[in-house]
BATIKE-820961 format. One line per field, with one value per residue: residue number from 1; residue in three letters; x, y, z of N, C-alpha, C in turn. Coordinates in steps of 0.001 Angstrom, whole numbers, padded with zeros to 6 digits. Layout:
pos	NUM, ...
code	ALA, ...
n_east	X, ...
n_north	Y, ...
n_up	Z, ...
ca_east	X, ...
ca_north	Y, ...
ca_up	Z, ...
c_east	X, ...
c_north	Y, ...
c_up	Z, ...
***
This chain:
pos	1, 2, 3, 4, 5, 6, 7, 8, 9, 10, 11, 12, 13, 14, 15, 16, 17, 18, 19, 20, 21, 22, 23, 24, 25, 26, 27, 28, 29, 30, 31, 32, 33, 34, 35, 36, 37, 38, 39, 40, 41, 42, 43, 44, 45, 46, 47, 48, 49, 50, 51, 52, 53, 54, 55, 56, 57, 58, 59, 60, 61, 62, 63, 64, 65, 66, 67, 68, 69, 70, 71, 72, 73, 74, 75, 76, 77, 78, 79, 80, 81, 82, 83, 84, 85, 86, 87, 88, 89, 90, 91, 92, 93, 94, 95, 96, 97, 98, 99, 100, 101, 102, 103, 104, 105, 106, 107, 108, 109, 110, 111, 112, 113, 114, 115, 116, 117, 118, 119, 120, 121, 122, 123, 124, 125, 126, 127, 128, 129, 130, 131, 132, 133, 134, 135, 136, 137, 138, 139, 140, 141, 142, 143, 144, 145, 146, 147, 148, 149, 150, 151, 152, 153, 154, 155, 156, 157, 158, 159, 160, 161, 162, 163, 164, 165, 166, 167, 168, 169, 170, 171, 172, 173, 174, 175, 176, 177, 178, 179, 180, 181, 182, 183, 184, 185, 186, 187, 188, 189, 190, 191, 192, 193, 194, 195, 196, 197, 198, 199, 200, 201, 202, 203, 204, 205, 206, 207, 208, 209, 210, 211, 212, 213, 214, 215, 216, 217, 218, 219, 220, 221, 222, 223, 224, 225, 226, 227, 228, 229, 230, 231, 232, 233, 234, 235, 236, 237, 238, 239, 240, 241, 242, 243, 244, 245, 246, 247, 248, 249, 250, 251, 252, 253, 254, 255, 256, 257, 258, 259, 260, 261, 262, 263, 264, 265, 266, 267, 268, 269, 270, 271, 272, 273, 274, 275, 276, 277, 278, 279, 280, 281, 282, 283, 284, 285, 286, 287, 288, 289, 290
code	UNK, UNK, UNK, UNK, UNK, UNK, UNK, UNK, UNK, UNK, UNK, UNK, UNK, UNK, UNK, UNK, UNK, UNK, UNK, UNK, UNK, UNK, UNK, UNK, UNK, UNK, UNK, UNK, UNK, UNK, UNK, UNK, UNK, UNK, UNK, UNK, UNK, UNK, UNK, UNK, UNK, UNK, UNK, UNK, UNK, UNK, UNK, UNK, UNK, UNK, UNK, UNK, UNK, UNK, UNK, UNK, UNK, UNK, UNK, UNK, UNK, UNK, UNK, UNK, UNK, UNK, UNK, UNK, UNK, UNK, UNK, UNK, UNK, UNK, UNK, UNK, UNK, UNK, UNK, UNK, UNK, UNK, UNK, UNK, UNK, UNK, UNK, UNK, UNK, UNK, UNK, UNK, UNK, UNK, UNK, UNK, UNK, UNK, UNK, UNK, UNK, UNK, UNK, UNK, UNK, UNK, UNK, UNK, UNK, UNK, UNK, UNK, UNK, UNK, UNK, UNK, UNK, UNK, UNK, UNK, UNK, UNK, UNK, UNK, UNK, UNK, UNK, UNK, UNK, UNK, UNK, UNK, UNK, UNK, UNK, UNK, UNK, UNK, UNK, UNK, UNK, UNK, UNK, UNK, UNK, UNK, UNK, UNK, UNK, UNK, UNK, UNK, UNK, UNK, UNK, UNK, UNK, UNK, UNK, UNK, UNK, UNK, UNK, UNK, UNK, UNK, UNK, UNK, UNK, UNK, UNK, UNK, UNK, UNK, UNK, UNK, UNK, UNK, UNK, UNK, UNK, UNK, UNK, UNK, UNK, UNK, UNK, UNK, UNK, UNK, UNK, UNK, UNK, UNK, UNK, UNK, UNK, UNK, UNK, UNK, UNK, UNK, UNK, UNK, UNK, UNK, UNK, UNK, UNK, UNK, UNK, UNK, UNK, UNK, UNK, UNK, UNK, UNK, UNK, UNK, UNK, UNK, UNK, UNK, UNK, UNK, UNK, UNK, UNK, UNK, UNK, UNK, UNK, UNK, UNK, UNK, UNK, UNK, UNK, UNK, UNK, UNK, UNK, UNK, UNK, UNK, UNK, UNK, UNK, UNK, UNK, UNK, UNK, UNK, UNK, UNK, UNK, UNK, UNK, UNK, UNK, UNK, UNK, UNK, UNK, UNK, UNK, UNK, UNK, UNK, UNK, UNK, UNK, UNK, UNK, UNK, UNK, UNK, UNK, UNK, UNK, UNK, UNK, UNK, UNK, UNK, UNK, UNK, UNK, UNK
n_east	071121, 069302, 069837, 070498, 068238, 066960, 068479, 067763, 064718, 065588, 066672, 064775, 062696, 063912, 064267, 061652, 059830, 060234, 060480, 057773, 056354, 056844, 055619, 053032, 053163, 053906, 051830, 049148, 051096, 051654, 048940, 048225, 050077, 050136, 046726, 047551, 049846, 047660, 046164, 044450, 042353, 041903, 042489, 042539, 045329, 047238, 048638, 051976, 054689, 057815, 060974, 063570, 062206, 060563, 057288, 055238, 053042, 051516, 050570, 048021, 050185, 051149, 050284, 048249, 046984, 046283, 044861, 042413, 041523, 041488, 038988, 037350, 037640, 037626, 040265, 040933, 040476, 041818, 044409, 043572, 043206, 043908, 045812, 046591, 047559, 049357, 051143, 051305, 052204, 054933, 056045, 056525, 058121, 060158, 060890, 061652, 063431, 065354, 065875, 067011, 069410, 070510, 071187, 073154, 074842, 077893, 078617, 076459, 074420, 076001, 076574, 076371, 075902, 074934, 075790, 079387, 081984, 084608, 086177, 086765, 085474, 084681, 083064, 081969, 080175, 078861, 077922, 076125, 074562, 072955, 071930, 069946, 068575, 067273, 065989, 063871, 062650, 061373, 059243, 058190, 056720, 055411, 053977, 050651, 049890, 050240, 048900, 046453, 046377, 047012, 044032, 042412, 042941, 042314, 039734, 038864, 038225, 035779, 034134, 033574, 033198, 034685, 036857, 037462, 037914, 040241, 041354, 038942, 039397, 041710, 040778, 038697, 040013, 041718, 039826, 038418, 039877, 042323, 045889, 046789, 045837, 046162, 048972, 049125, 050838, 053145, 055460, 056282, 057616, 058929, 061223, 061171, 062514, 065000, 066896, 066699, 068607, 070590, 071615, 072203, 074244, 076296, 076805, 077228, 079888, 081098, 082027, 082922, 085142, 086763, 085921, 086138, 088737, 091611, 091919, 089843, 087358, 086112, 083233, 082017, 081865, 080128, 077871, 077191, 075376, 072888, 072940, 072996, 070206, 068228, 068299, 068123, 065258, 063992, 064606, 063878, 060268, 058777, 058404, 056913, 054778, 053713, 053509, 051884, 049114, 048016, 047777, 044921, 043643, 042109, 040406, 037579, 036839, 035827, 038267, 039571, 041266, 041014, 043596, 045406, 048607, 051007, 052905, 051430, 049913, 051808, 052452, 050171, 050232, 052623, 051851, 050154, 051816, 051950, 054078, 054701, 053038, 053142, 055560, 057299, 056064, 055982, 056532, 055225, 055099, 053095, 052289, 050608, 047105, 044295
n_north	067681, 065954, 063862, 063997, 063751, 061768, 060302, 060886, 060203, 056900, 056937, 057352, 055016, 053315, 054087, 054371, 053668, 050153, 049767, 050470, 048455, 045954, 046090, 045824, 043178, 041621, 042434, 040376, 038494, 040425, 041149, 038524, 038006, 040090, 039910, 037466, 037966, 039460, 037903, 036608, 033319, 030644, 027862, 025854, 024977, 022105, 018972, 018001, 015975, 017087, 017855, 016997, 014252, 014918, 016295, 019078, 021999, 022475, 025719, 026459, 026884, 029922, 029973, 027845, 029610, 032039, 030483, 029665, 032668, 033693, 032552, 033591, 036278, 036692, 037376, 039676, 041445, 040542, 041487, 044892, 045174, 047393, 048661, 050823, 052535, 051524, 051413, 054416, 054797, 053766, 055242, 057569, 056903, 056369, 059020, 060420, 058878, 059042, 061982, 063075, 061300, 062126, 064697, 064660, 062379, 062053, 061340, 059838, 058398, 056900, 054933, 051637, 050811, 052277, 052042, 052180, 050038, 050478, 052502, 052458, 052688, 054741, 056373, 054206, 054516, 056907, 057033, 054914, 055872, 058165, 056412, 055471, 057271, 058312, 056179, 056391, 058328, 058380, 056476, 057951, 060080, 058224, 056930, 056933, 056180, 053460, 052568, 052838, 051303, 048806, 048247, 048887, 045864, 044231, 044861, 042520, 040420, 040913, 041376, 044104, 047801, 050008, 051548, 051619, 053535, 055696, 058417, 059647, 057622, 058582, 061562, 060389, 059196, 061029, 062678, 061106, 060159, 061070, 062892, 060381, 058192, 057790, 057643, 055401, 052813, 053563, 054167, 050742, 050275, 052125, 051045, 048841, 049443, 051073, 049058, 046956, 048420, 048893, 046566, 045038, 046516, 046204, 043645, 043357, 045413, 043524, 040965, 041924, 042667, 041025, 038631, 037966, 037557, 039292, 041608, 040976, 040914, 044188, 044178, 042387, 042457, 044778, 043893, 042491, 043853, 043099, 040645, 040463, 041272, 039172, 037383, 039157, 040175, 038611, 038617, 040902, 040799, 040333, 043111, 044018, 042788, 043788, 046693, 046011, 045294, 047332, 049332, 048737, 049141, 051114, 050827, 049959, 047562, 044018, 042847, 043836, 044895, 047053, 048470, 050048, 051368, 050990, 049156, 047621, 046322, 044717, 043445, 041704, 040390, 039018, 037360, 035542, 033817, 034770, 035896, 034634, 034976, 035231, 035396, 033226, 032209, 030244, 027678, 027337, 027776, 026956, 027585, 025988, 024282, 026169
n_up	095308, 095032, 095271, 098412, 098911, 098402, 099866, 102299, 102473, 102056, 105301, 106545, 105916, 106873, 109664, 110322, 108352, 108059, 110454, 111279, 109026, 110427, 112725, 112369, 111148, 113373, 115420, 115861, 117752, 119889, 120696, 121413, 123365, 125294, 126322, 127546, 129369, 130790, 132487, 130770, 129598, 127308, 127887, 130944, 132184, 131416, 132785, 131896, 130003, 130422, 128639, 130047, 131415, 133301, 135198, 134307, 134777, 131793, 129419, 126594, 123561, 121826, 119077, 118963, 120771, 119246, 117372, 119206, 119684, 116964, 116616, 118139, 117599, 115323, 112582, 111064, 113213, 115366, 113674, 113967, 116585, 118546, 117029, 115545, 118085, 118580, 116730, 116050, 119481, 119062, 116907, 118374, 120520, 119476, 118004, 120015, 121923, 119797, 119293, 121834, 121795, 119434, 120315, 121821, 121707, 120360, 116382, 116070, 114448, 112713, 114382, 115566, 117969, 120885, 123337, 124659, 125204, 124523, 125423, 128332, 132058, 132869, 130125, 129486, 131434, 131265, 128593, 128707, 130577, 129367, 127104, 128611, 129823, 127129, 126463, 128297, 128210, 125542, 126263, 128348, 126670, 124813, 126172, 126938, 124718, 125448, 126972, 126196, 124153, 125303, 126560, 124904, 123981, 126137, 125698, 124818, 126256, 128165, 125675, 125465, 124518, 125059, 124399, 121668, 120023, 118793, 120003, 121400, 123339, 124500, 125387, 126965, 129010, 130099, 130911, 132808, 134315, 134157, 134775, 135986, 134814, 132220, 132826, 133760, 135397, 134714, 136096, 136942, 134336, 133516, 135681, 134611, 132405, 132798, 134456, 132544, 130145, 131709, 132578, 129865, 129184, 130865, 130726, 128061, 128387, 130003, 128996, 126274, 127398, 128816, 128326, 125204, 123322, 123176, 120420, 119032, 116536, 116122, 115122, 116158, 118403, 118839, 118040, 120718, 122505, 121525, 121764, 124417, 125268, 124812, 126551, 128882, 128995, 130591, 133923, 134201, 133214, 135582, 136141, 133710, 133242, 135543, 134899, 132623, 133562, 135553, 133764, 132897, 135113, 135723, 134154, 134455, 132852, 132303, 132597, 134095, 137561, 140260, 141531, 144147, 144179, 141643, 143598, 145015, 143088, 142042, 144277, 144420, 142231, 142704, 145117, 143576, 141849, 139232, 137661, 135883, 133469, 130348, 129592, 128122, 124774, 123337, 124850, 127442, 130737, 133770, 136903, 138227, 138299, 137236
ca_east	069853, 068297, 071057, 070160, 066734, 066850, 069325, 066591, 064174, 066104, 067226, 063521, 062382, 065056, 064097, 060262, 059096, 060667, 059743, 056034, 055914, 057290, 054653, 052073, 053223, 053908, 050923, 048815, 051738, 051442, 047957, 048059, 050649, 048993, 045995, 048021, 049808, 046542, 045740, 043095, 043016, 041512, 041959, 043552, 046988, 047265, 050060, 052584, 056323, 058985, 062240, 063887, 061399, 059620, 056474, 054706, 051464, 051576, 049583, 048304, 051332, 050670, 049495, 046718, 046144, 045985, 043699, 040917, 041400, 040813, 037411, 036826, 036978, 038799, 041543, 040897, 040306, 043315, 045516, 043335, 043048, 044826, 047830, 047037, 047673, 050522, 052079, 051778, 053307, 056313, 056838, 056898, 059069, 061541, 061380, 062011, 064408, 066744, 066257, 067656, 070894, 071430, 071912, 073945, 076027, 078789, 078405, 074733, 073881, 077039, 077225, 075296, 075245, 075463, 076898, 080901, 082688, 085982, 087074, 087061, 084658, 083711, 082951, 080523, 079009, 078374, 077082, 074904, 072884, 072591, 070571, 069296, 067361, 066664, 064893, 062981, 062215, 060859, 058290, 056889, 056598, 054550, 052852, 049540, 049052, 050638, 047730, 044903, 046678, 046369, 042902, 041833, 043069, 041633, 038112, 038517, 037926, 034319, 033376, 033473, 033869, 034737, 038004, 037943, 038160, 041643, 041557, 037981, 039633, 042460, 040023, 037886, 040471, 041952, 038716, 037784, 040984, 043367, 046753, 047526, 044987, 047037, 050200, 049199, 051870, 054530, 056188, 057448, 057961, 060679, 062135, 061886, 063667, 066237, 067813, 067433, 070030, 072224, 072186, 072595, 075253, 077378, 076761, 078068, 081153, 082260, 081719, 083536, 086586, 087336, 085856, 086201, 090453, 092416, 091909, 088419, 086594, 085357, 082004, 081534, 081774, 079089, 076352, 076649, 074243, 071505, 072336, 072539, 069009, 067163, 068740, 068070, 064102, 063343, 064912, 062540, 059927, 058052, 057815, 056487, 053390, 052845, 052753, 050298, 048048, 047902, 047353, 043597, 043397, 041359, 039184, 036172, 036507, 036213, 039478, 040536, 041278, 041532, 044664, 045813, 049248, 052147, 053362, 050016, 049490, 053257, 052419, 048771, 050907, 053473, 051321, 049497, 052599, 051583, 054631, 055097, 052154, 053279, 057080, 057214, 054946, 055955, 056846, 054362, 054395, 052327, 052270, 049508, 046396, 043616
ca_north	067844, 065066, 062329, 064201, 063594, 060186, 059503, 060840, 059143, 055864, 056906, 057630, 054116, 052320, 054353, 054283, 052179, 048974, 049534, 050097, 047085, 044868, 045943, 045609, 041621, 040814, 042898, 039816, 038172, 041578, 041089, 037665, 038364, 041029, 039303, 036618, 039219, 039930, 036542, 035864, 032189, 029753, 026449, 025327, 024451, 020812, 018460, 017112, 015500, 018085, 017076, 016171, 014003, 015259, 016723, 020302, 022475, 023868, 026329, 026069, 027911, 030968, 029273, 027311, 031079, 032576, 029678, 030361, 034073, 033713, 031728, 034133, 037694, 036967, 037706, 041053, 041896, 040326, 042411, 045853, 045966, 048608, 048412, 052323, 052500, 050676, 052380, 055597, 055010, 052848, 056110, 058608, 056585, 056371, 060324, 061238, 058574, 059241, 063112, 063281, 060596, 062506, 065846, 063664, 061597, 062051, 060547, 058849, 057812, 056151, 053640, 050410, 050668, 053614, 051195, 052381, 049358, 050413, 053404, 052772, 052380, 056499, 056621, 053053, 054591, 058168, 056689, 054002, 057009, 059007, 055748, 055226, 058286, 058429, 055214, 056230, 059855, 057655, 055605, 058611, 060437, 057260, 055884, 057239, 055422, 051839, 052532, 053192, 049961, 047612, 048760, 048300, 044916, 044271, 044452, 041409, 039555, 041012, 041558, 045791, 048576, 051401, 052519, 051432, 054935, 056126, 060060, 059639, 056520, 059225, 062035, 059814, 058899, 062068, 063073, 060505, 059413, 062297, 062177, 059080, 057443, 057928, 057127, 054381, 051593, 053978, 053301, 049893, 049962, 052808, 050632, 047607, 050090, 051117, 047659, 046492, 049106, 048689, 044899, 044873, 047331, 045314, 042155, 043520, 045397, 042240, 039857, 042781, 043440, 040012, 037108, 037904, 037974, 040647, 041839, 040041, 041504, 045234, 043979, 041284, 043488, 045854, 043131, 041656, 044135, 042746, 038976, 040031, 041756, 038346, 037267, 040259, 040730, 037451, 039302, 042323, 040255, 040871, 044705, 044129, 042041, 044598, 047716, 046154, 044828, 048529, 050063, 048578, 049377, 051694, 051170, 049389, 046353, 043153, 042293, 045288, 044715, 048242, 048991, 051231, 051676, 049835, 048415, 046761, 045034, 043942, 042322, 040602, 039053, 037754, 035901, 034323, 033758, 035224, 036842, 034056, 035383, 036077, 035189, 032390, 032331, 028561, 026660, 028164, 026815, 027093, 026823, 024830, 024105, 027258
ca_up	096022, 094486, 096319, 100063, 099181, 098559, 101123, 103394, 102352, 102818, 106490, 107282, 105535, 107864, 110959, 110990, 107568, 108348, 112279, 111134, 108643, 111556, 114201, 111503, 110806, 114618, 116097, 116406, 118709, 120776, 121214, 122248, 124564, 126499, 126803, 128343, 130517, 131658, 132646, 129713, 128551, 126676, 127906, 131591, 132097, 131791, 132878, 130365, 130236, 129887, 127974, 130835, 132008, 134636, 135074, 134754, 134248, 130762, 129285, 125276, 123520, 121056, 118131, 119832, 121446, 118366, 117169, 119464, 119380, 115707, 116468, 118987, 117626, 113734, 111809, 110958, 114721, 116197, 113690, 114205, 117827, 119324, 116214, 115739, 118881, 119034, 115673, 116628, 120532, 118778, 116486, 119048, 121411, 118151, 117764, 120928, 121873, 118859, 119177, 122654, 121259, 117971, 120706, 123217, 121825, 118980, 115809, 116488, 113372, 112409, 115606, 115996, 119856, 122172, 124577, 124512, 125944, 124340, 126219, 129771, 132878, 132846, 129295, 129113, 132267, 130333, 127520, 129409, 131413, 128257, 126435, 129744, 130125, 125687, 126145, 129549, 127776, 124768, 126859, 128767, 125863, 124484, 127373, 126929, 123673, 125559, 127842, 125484, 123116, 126374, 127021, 123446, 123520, 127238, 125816, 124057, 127262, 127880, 124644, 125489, 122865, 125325, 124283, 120601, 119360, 119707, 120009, 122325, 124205, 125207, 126012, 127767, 130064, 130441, 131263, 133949, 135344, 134746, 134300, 136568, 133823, 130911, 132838, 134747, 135193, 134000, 136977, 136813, 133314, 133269, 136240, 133992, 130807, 133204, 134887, 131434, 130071, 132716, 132976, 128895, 129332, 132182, 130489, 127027, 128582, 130773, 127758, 125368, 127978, 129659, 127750, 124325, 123041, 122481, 118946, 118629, 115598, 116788, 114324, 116385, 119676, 118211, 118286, 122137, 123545, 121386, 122692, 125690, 125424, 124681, 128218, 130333, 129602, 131686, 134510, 134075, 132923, 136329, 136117, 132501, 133549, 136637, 133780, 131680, 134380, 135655, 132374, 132605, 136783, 136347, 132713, 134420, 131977, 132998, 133055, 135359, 138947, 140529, 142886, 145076, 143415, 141219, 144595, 145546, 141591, 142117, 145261, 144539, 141126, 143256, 145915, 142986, 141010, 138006, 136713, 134120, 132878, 129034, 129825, 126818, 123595, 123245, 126133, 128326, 132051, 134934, 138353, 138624, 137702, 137485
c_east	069034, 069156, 070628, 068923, 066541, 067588, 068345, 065564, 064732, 066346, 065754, 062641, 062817, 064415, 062713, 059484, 058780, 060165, 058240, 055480, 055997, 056349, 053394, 052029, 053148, 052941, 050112, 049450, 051566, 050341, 047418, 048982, 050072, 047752, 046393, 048892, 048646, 045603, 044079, 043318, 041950, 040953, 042467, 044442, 046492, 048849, 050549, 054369, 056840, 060090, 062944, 063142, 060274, 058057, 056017, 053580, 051892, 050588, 049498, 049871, 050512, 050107, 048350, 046128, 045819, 045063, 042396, 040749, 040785, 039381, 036715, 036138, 037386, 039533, 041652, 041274, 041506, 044783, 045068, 043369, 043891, 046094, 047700, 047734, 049378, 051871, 052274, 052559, 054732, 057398, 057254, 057842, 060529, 061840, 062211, 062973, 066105, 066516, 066963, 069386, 071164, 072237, 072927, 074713, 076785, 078520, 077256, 074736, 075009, 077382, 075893, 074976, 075864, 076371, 078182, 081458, 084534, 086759, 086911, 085686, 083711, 083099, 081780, 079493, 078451, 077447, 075722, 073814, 072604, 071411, 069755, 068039, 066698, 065390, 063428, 061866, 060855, 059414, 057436, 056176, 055331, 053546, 051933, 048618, 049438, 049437, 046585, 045118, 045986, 044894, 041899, 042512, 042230, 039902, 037818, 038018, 036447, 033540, 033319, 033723, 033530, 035865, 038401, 038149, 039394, 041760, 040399, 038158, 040380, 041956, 039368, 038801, 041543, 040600, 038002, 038656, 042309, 044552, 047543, 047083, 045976, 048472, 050150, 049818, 052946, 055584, 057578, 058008, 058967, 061620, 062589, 063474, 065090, 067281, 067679, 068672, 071086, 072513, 072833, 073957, 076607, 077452, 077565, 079493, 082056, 082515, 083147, 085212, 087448, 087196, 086202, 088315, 090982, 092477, 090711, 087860, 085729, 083672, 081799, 081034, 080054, 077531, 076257, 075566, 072858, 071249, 072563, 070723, 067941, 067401, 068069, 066578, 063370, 063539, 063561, 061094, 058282, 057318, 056935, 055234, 052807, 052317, 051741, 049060, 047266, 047610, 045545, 043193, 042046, 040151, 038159, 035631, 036340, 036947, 039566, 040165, 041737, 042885, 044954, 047368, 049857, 052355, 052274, 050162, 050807, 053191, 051467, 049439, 051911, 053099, 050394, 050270, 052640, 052102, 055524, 053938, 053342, 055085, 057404, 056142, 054824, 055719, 056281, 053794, 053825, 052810, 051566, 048194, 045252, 042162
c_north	066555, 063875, 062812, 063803, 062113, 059668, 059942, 060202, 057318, 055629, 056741, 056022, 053211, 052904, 054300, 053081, 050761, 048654, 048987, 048585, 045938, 044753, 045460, 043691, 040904, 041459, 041211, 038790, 039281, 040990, 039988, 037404, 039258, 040671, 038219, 036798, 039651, 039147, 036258, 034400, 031492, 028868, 026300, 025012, 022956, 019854, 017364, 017060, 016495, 017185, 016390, 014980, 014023, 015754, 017766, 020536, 023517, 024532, 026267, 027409, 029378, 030600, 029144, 028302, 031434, 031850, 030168, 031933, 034419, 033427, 032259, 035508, 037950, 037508, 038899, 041760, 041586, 041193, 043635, 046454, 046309, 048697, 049807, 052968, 052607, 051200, 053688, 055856, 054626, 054553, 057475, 058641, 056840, 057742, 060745, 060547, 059010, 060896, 063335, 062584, 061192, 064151, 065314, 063095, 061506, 061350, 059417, 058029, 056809, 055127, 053186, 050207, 051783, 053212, 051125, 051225, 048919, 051496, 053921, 053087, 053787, 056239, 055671, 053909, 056149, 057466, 055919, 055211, 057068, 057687, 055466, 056111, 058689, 057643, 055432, 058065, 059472, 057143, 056983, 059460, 059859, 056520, 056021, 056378, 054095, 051524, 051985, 051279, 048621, 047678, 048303, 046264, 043947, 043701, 043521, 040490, 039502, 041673, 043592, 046515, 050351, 052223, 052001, 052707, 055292, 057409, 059659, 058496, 057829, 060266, 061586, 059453, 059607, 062789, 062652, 060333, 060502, 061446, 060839, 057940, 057195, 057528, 056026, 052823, 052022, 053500, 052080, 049632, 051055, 052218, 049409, 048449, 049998, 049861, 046819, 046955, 048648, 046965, 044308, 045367, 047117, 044103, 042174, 043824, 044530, 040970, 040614, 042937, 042322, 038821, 037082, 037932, 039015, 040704, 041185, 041168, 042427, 044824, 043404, 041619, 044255, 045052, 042282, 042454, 043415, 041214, 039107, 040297, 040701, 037427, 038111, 040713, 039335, 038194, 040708, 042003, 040629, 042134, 044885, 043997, 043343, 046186, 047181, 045367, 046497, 049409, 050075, 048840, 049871, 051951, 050921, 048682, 045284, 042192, 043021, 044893, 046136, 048289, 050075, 051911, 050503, 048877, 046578, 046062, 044400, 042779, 041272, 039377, 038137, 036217, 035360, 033894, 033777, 036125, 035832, 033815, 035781, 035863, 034264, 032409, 031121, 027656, 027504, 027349, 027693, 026539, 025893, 025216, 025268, 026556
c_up	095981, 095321, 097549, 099986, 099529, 099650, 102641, 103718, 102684, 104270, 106901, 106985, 106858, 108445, 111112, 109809, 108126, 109674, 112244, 110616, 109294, 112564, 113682, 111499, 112220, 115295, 116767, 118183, 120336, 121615, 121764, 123781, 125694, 126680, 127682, 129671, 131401, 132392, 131791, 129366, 128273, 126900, 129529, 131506, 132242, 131971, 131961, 131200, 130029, 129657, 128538, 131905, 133496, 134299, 135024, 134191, 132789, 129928, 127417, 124425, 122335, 120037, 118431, 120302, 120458, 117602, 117727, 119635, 118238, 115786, 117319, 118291, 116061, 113794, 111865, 112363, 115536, 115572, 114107, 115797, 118443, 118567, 116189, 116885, 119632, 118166, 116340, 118191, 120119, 117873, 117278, 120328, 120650, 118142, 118720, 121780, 120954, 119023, 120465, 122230, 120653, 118581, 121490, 122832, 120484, 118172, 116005, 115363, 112857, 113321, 114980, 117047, 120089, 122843, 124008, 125378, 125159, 124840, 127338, 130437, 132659, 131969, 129253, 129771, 131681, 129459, 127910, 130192, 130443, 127566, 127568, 129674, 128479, 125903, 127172, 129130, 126705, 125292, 127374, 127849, 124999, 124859, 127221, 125569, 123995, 126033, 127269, 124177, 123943, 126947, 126004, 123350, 124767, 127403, 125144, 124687, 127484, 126996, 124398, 124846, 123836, 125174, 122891, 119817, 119767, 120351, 121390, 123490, 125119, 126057, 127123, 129421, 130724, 131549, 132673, 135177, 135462, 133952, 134899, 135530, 132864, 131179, 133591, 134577, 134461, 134637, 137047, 135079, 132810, 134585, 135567, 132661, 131515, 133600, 133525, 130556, 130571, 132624, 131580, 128519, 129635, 131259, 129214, 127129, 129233, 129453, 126962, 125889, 128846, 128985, 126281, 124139, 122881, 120918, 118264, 117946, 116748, 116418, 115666, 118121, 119959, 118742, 119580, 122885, 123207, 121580, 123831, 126045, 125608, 125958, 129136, 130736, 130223, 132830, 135219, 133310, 133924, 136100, 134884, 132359, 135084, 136188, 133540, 132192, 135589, 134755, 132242, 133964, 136831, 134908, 133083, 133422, 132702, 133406, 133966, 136761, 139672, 141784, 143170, 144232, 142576, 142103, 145210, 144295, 141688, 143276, 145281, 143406, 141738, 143983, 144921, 141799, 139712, 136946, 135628, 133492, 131070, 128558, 128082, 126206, 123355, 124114, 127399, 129625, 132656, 135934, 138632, 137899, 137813, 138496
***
């Protein structure tokens, strides 16, 4: 009794501890990212050499963001805003992701990837819906607190403290806006989940079934979905920045630009090419100058 316990405890450490202590240490990155997603900044882009010598507009990188953020709203404030927020959507995407896999797919707990790219085209493409629709179950499940996270982080721009309450942020915008409020910019962000799946999916089983050798370490198999993953969200990168610029549509901050739908905030970011908004944390270009 006393060994299941502990071995529970350990599984539950691994599956939500370790998650939490991670969002906890990289929150500030979050929150400078989505402010930068949301086109907040600092300083102008200014023009500098790139490696290959040429020229471009680049923007200060995360550091330097997180610099005047600090001198803006502190320390404290850049980890607190919107991390409840942000904890509790991360753990309820985790529940309800892994409770749909652990009914769905054999032996769950014992794989390292869902993604089957050892027994045949049917079988990847079985398995690939099945995390397909875990991860897209996950998000709507969660969305309401991505909302209320990007909203809370939103009011850092004009100083605003109307959705710092979490429970009365959600009410409130239940209340005003309904449920398009609470889901707003779900949209492209279960079209970004999905073509990321699939493109991680394709990219692992062609890698796994053509480029790698015959008899190439199964281990070594196991871990291509997660290099292809740091590939595939440039790609979907767009839809990412057109969620969380919709998330605030309709808060009446003064970041928020109201639209009509997803389609419309997808199209105003394009013609002002603003979907390498948030893309790099380092090497942060621009189009040009603001």
């Amino acid at each position: 009794m006393t060994q299941i316990c502990g071995n529970s405890w350990v599984q539950f450490s691994y599956d939500y501890g370790i998650p939490t202590a991670l969002s906890i240490a990289g929150h500030p990155l979050v929150t400078a990212r989505t402010l930068m997603m949301l086109g907040f900044e600092y300083e102008p882009p200014v023009r500098c050499k790139t490696i290959f010598g040429g020229e471009r507009y680049f923007l200060p990188n995360v550091f330097r963001y997180l610099g005047y953020l600090r001198e803006d709203i502190g320390v404290f404030r850049i980890f607190s805003t919107g991390l409840t927020a942000s904890i509790i959507g991360s753990n309820i995407k985790s529940v309800a992701c892994d409770a749909y896999l652990k009914r769905n797919v054999v032996n769950y707990y014992n794989k390292k990837s869902v993604i089957d790219t050892n027994n045949g085209p049917k079988v990847f493409a079985q398995e690939t819906s099945k995390l397909m629709v875990a991860r897209c179950l996950g998000i709507i499940a969660s969305y309401p607190f991505q909302v209320v996270m990007v909203r809370q982080i939103g009011q850092i721009v004009g100083k605003e403290n109307i959705y710092s309450n979490l429970i009365n942020a959600l009410i409130d915008i239940n209340f005003e806006e309904g449920l398009p409020g609470l889901f707003s910019g779900l949209l492209p962000r279960l079209l970004g989940e999905a073509i990321t799946v699939w493109l991680v999916a394709s990219f692992a089983y062609v890698v796994n079934n053509y480029i790698f050798p015959e008899g190439a370490d199964p281990e070594l198999k196991q871990h291509t979905p997660m290099i292809a993953t740091m590939f595939v969200s440039m790609v979907t990168h767009s839809l990412t920045v057109t969620s969380t610029v919709m998330a605030v549509s309709g808060a009446g901050l003064s970041v928020s630009i109201p639209f009509k739908n997803s389609v419309s905030c997808y199209k105003y970011l394009q013609q002002r090419n603003a979907f390498l908004r948030g893309a790099s944390l380092f090497f942060r270009y621009a189009n040009g100058p603001l």
